[in-house]
C-alpha positions in Angstrom: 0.0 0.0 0.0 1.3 3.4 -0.8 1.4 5.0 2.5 3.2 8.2 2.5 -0.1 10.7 1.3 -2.8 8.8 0.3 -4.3 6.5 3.2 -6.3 3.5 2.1 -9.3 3.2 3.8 -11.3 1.1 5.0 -15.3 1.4 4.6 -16.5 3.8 6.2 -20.1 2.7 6.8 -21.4 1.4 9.8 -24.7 -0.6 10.8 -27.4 1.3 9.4 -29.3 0.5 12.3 -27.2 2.3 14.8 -28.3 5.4 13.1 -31.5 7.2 12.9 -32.8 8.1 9.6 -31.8 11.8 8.5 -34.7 14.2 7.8 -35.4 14.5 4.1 -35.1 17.9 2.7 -36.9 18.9 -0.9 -37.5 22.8 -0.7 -35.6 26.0 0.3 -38.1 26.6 3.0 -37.2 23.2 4.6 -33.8 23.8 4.2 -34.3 26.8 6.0 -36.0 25.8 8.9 -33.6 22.9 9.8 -30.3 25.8 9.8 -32.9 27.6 11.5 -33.9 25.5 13.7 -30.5 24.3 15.1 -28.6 27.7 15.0 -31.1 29.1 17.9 -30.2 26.1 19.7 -26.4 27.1 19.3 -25.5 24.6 16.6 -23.1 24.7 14.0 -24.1 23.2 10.3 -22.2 21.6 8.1 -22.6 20.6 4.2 -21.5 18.2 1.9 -22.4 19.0 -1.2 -22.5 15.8 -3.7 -24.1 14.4 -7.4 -24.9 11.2 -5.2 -23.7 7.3 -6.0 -22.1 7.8 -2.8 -18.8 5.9 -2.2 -16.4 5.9 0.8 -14.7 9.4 -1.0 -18.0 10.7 0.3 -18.4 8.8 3.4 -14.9 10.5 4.0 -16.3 14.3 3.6 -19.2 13.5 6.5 -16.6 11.8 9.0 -14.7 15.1 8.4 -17.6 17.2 8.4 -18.8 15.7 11.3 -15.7 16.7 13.5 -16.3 20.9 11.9 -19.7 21.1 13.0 -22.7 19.2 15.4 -24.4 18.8 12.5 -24.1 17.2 8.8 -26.6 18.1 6.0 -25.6 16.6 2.9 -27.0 17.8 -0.6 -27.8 15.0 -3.4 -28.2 17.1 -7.0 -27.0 15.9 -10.6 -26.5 19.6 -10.9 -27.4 20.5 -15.0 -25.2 23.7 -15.5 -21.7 22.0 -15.3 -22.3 19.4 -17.7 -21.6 20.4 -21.8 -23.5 18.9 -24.2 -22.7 15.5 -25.3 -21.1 14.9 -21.2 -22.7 12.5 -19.3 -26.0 14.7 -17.6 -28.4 11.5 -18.3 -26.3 8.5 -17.6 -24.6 10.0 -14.8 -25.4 7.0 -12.3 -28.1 7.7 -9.8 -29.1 5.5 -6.6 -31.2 7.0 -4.2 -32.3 4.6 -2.2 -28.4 3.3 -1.7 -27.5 6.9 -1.1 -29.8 7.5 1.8 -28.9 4.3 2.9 -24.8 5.0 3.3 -25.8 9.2 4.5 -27.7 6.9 7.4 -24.8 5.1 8.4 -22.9 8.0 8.1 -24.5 10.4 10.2 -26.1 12.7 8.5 -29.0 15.0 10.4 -30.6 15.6 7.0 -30.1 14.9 3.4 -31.3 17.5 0.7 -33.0 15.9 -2.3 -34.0 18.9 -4.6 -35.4 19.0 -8.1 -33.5 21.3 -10.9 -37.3 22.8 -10.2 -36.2 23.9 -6.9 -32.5 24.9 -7.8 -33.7 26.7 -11.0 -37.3 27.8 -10.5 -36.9 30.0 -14.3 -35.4 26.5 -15.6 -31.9 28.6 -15.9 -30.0 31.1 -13.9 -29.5 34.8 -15.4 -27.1 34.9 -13.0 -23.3 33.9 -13.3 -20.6 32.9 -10.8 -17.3 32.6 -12.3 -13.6 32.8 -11.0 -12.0 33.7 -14.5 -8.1 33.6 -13.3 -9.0 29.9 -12.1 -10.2 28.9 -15.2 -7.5 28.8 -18.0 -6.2 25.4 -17.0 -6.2 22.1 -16.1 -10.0 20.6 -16.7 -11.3 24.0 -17.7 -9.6 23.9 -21.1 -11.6 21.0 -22.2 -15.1 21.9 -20.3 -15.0 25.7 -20.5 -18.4 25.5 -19.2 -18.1 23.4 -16.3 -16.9 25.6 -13.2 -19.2 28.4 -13.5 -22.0 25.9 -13.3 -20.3 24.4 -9.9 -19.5 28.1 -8.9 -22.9 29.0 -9.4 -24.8 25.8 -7.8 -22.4 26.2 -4.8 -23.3 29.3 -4.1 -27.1 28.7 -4.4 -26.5 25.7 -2.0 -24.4 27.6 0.8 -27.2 30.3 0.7 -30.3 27.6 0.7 -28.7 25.3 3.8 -27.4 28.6 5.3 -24.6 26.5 6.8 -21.5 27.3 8.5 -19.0 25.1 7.3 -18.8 23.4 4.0 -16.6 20.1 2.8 -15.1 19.0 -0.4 -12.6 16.5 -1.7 -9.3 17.5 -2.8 -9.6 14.7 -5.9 -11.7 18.1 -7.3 -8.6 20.9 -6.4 -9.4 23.0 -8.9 -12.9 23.1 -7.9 -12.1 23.5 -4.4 -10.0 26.5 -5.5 -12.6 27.8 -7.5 -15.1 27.9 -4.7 -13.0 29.3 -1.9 -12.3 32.1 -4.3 -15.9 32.7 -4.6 -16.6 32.4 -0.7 -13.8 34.8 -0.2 -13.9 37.2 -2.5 -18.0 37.5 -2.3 -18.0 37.3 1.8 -19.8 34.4 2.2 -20.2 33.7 5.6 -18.9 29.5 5.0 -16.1 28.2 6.1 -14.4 25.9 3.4 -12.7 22.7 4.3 -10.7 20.3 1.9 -10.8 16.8 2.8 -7.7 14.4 1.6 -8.1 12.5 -1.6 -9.4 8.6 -1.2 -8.3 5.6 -3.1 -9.2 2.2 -3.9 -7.3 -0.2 -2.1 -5.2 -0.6 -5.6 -4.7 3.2 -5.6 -7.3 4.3 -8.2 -9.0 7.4 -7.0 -12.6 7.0 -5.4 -15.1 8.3 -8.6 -18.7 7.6 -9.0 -17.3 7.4 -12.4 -15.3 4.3 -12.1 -18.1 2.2 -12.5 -17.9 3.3 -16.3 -14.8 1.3 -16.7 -14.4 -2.0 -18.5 -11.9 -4.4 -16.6 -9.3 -3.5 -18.6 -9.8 -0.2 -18.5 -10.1 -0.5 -14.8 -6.3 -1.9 -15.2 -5.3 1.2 -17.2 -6.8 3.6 -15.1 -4.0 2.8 -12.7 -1.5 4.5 -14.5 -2.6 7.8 -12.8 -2.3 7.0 -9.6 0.9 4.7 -10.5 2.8 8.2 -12.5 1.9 10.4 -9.5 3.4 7.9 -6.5 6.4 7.6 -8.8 6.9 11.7 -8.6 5.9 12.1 -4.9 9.0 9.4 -3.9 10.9 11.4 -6.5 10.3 14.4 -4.4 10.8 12.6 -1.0 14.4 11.8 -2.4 15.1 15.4 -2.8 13.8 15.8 -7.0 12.6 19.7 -6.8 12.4 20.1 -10.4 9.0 20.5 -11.8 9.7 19.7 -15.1 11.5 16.5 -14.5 8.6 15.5 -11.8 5.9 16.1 -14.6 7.8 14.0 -17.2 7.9 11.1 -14.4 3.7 11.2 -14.4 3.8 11.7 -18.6 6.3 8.8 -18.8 3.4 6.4 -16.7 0.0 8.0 -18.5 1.2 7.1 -21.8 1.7 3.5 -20.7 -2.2 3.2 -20.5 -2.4 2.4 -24.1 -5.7 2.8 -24.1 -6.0 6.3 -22.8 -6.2 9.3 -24.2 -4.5 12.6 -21.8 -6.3 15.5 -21.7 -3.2 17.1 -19.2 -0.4 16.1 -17.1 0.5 19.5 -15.5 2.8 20.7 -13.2 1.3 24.2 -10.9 1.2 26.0 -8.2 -1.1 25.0 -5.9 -2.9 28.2 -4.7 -3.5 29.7 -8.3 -3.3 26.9 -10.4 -0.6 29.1 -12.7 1.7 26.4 -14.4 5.6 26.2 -12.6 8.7 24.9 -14.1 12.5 24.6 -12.7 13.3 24.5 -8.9 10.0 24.3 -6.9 9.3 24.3 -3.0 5.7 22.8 -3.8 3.6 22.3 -6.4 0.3 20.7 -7.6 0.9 17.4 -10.0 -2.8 16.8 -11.6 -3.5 14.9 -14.2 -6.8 13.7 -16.4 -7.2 11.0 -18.9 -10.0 9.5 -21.1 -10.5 5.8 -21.2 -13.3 5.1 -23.7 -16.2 7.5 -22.9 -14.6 7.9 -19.1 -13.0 11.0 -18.0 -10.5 10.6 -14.7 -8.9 12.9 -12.8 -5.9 12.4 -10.3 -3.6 14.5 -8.6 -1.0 14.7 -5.7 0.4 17.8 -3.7 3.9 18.1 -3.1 5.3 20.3 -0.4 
């Protein structure tokens, strides 16, 4: 097991019976009332914002949301405005039942379950959120469209749940980037947690996306994870240059014949602005296509 920065775990999901059931949120005005309701009794609220087809990644953002607030609300929306046409909006997979199941035995005080007709009442938003400077790179060359929809559906959701804290996964950086940038620089009173990246016992990143994969593409997905543990004991043996560390990832990635990259980049990770030569820390993220699957990887160094 690789066991320097990216723990294995274990499942996260304990008897379901130990828990009680969360209360089921579906409107605004419910959503309301329950941050209402517990901040005049003094509590602190928490969300986890998710798409749903839950998997330990998430079980990991409630543990760690549970220990920033006394209470855990967790959102469930296949959210319409980050997909681009011709992405995966319909056949993104969907289990609801499972997914209250596992929030259950997670924890959670409530689960919000909206409709796009409660997110988007006009069936669209005239209203855009977008962090421009954080969205030249990385994913947001090939899905331009992508991070103003999660920049925008973020923002609804912090000021629907009205909660304190939020957590996120770092698998997503650049969208935890994005969205700190837009609770800072808009004053939105959330405090924004990143949780550590979680992966399969094999090393593959947790993605509800990985049940797209074919068994050999399952065995070429590992090349990801595979090029970035070869650069991060590069960089524990003293390799600072980012160049050298990116061509260690590239060298892997284009072992998965199968594959296609989208990027293997090398930057910095507070701005996402690409770094080359002598580094003190850096971002290594990577995404590659197999098939009709889009993965995404990465691994901070210093």
């Amino acid at each position: 097991m690789h066991a320097l920065t990216h723990a294995v775990v274990e499942p996260l999901v304990p008897a379901v019976a130990l828990r009680a059931a969360p209360r089921l949120l579906r409107t605004v005005a419910d959503c309301r009332a329950f941050a209402a309701e517990h901040h005049a009794a003094g509590r602190t609220v928490a969300l986890v914002p998710t798409m749903g087809y839950l998997h330990d990644g998430h079980l990991s953002l409630v543990a760690r949301a549970r220990e920033e607030a006394d209470v855990v609300v967790m959102s469930i929306y296949v959210n319409p405005t980050q997909f681009a046409a011709g992405e995966d909006l319909d056949t993104y997979p969907r289990d609801e039942a499972g997914d209250l199941a596992k929030a259950t035995a997670a924890g959670c005080a409530a689960v919000f379950l909206p409709t796009t007709d409660v997110i988007y009442p006009r069936g669209h938003s005239a209203t855009q959120v977008a962090v421009p400077a954080l969205q030249q790179t990385l994913c947001a060359v090939d899905r331009p469209t992508h991070f103003p929809g999660v920049a925008l559906v973020v923002t609804k959701l912090f000021n629907i749940t009205g909660c304190d804290v939020a957590v996120f996964g770092e698998k997503d950086f650049q969208q935890l980037a994005v969205i700190r940038r837009v609770t800072e620089d808009l004053n939105l009173p959330v405090r924004v947690v990143g949780a550590p990246l979680v992966r399969e016992p094999d090393g593959l990143a947790m993605s509800s996306r990985n049940v797209y994969l074919g068994a050999e593409q399952r065995r070429e997905a590992l090349a990801l994870s595979q090029g970035l543990f070869a650069a991060e004991g590069a960089w524990l043996a003293g390799e600072r240059d980012a160049d050298r560390l990116k061509r260690m990832v590239e060298l892997r990635l284009q072992q998965a014949h199968g594959g296609i990259i989208d990027y293997c980049a090398a930057v910095d990770p507070d701005d996402l602005v690409p770094v080359t030569g002598e580094v003190d820390r850096l971002l290594l993220a990577v995404a590659v296509r197999l098939g009709k699957t889009r993965l995404i990887d990465n691994v901070r160094l210093g």
